[in-house]
N, CA, C and O atoms as a GROMACS GRO file, in nm:
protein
  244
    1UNK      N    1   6.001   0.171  -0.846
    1UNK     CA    2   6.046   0.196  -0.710
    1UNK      C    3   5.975   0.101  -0.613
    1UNK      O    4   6.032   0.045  -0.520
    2UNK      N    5   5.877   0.092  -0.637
    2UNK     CA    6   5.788  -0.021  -0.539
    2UNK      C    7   5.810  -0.175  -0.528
    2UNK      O    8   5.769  -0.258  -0.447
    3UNK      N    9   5.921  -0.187  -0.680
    3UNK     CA   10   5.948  -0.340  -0.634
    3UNK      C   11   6.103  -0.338  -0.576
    3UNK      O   12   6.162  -0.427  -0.514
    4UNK      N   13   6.147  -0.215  -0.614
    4UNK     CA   14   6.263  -0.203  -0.487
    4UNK      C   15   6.241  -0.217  -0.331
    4UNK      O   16   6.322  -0.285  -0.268
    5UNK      N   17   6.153  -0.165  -0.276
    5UNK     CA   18   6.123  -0.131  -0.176
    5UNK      C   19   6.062  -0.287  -0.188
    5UNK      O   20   6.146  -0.345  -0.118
    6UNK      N   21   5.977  -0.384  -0.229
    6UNK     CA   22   5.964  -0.525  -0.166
    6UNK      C   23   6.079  -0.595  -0.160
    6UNK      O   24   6.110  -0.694  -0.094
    7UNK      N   25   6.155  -0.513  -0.258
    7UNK     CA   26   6.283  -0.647  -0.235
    7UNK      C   27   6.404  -0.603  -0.118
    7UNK      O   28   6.486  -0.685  -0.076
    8UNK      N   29   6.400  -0.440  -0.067
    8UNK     CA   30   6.441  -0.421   0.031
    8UNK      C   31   6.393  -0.469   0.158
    8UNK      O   32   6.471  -0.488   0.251
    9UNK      N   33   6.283  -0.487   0.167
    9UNK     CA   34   6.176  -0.597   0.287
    9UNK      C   35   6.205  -0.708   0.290
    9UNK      O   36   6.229  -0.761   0.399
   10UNK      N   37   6.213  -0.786   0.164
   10UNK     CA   38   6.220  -0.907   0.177
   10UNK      C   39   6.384  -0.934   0.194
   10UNK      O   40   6.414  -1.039   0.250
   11UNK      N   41   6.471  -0.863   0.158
   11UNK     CA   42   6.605  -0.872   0.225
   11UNK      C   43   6.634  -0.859   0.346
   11UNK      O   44   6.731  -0.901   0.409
   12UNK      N   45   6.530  -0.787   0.386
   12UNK     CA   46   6.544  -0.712   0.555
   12UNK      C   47   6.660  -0.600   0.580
   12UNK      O   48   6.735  -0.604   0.677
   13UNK      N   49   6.663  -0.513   0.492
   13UNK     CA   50   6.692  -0.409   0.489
   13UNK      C   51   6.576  -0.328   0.609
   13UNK      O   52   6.605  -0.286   0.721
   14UNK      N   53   6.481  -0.326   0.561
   14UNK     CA   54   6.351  -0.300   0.679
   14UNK      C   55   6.293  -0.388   0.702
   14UNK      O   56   6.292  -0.494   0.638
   15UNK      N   57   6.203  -0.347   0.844
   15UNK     CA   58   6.122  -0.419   0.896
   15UNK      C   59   5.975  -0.432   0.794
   15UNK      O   60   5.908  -0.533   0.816
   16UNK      N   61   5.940  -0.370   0.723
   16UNK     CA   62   5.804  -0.348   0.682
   16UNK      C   63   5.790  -0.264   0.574
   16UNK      O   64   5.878  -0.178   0.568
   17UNK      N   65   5.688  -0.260   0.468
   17UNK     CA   66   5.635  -0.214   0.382
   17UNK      C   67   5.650  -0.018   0.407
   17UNK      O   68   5.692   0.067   0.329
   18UNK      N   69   5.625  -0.012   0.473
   18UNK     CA   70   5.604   0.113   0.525
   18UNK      C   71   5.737   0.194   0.573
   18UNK      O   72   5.774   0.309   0.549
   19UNK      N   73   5.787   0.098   0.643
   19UNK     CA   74   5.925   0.164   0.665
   19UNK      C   75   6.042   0.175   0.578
   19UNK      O   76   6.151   0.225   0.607
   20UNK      N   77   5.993   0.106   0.436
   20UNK     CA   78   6.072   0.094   0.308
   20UNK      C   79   6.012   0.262   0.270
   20UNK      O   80   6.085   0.362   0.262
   21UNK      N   81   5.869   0.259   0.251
   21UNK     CA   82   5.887   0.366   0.211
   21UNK      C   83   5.913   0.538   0.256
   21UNK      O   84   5.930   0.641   0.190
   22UNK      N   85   5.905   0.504   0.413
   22UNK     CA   86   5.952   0.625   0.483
   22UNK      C   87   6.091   0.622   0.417
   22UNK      O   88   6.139   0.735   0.417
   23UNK      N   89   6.152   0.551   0.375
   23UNK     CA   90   6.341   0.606   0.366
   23UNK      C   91   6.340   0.617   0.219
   23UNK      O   92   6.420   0.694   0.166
   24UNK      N   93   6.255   0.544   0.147
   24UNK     CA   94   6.337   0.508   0.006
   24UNK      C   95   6.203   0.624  -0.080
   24UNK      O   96   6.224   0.681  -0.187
   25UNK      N   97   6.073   0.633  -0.001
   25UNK     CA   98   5.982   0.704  -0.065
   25UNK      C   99   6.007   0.878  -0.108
   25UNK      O  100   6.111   0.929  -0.065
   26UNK      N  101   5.935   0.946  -0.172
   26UNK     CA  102   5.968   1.108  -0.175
   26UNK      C  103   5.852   1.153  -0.098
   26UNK      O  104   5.741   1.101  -0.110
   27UNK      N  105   5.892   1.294   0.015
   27UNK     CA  106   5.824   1.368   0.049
   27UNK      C  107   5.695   1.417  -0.047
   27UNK      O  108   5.578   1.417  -0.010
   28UNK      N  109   5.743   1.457  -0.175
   28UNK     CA  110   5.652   1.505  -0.273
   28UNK      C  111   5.564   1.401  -0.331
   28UNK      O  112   5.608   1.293  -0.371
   29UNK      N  113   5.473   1.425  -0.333
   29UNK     CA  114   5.332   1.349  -0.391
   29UNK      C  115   5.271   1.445  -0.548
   29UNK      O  116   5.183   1.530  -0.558
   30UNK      N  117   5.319   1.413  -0.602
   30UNK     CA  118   5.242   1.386  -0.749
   30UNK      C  119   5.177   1.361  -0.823
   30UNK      O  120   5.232   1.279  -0.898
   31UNK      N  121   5.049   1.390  -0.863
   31UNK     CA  122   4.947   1.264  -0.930
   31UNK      C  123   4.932   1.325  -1.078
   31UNK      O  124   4.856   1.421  -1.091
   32UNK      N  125   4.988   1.285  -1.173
   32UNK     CA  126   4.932   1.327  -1.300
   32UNK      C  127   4.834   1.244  -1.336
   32UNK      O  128   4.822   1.131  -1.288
   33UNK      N  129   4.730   1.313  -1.455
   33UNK     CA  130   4.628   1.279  -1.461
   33UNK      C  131   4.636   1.300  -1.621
   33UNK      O  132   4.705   1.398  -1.647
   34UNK      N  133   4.567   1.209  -1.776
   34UNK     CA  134   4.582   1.197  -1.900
   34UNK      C  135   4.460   1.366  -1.907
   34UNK      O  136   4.362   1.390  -1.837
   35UNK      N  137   4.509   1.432  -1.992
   35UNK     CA  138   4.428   1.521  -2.075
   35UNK      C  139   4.353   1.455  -2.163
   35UNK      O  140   4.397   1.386  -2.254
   36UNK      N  141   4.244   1.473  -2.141
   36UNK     CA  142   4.113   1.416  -2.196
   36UNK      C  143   4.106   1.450  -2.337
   36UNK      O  144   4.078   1.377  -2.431
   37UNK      N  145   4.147   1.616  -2.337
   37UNK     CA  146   4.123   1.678  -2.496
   37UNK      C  147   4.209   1.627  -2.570
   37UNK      O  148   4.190   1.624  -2.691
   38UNK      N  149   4.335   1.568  -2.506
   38UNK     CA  150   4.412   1.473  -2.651
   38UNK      C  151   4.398   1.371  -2.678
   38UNK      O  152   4.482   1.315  -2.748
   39UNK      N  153   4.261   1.291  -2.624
   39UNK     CA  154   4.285   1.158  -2.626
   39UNK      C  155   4.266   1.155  -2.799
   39UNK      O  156   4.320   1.048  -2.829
   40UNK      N  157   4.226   1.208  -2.903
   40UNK     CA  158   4.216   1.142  -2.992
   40UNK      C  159   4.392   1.136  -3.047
   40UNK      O  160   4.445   1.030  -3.080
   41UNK      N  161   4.444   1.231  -3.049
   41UNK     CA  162   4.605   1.271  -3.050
   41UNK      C  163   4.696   1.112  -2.977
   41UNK      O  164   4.771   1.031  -3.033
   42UNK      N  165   4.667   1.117  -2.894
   42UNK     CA  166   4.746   0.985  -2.815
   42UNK      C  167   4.661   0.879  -2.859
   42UNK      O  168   4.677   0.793  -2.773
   43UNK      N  169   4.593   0.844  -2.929
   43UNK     CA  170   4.542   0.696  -2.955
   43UNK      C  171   4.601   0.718  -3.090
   43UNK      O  172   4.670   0.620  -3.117
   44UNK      N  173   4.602   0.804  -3.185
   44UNK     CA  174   4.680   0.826  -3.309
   44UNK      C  175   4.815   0.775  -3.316
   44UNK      O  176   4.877   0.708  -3.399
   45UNK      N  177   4.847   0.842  -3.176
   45UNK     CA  178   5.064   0.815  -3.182
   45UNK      C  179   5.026   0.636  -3.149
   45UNK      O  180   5.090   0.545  -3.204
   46UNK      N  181   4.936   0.617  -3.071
   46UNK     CA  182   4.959   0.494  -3.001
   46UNK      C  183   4.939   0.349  -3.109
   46UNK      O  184   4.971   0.231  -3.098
   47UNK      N  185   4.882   0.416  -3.193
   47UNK     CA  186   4.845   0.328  -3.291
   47UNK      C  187   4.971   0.346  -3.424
   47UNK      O  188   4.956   0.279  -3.526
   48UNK      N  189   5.072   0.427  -3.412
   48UNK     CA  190   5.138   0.434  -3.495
   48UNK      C  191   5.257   0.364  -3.467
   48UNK      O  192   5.337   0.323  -3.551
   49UNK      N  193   5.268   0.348  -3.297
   49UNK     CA  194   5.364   0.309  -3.248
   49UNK      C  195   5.363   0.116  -3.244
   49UNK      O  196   5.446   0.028  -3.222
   50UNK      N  197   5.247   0.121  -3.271
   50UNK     CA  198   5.236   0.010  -3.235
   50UNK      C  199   5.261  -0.083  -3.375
   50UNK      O  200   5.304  -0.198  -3.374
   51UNK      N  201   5.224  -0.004  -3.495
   51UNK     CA  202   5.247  -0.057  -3.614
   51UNK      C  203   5.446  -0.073  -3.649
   51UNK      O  204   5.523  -0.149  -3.708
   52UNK      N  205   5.453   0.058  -3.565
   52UNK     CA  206   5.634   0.038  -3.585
   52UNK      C  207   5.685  -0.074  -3.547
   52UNK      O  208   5.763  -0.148  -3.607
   53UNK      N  209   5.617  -0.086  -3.399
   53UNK     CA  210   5.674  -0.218  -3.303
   53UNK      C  211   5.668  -0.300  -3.455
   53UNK      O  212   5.760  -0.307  -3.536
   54UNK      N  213   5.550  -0.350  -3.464
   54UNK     CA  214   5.540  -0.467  -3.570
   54UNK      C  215   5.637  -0.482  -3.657
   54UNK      O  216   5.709  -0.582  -3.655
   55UNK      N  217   5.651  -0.388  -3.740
   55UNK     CA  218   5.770  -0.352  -3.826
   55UNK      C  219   5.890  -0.421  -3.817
   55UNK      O  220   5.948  -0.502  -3.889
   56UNK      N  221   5.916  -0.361  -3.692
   56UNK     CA  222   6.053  -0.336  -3.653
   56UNK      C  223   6.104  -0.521  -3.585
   56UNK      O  224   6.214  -0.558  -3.543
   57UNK      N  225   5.994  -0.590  -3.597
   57UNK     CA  226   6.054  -0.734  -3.585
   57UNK      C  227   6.117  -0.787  -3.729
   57UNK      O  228   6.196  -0.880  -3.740
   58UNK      N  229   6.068  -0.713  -3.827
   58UNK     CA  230   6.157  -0.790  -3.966
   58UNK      C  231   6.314  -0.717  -3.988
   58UNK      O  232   6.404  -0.740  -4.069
   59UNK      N  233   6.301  -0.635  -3.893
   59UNK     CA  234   6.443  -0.596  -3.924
   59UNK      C  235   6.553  -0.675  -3.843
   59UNK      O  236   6.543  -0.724  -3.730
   60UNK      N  237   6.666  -0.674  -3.936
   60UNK     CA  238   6.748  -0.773  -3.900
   60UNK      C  239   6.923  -0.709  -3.897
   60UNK      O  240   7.010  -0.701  -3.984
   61UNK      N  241   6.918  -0.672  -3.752
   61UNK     CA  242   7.090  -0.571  -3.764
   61UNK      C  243   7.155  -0.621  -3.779
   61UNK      O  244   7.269  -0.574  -3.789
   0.00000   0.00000   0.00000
């Protein structure tokens, strides 16, 4: 969303950074934050995923 909103600026859709995000931004503010107790769980998937990536370059559709 944030490089929408530069490229609505730099079109001149708005005047400014700010006024991109008064229209295009959400009222609601959100901050998720990683659960600490899974980090060993998510470095597991992350490392499995990453071996797939690899993989998945010899395949040939």
């Amino acid at each position: 969303l944030g490089a929408a909103m530069f490229a609505a600026v730099a079109a001149g859709v708005y005047r400014d950074i700010m006024e991109a995000m008064k229209y295009m931004g959400s009222d609601v503010e959100v901050e998720y934050k990683p659960d600490t107790r899974r980090a060993r769980v998510y470095e597991t998937l992350y490392k499995k995923y990453l071996e797939l990536a690899k993989n998945a370059e010899y395949i040939n559709l």
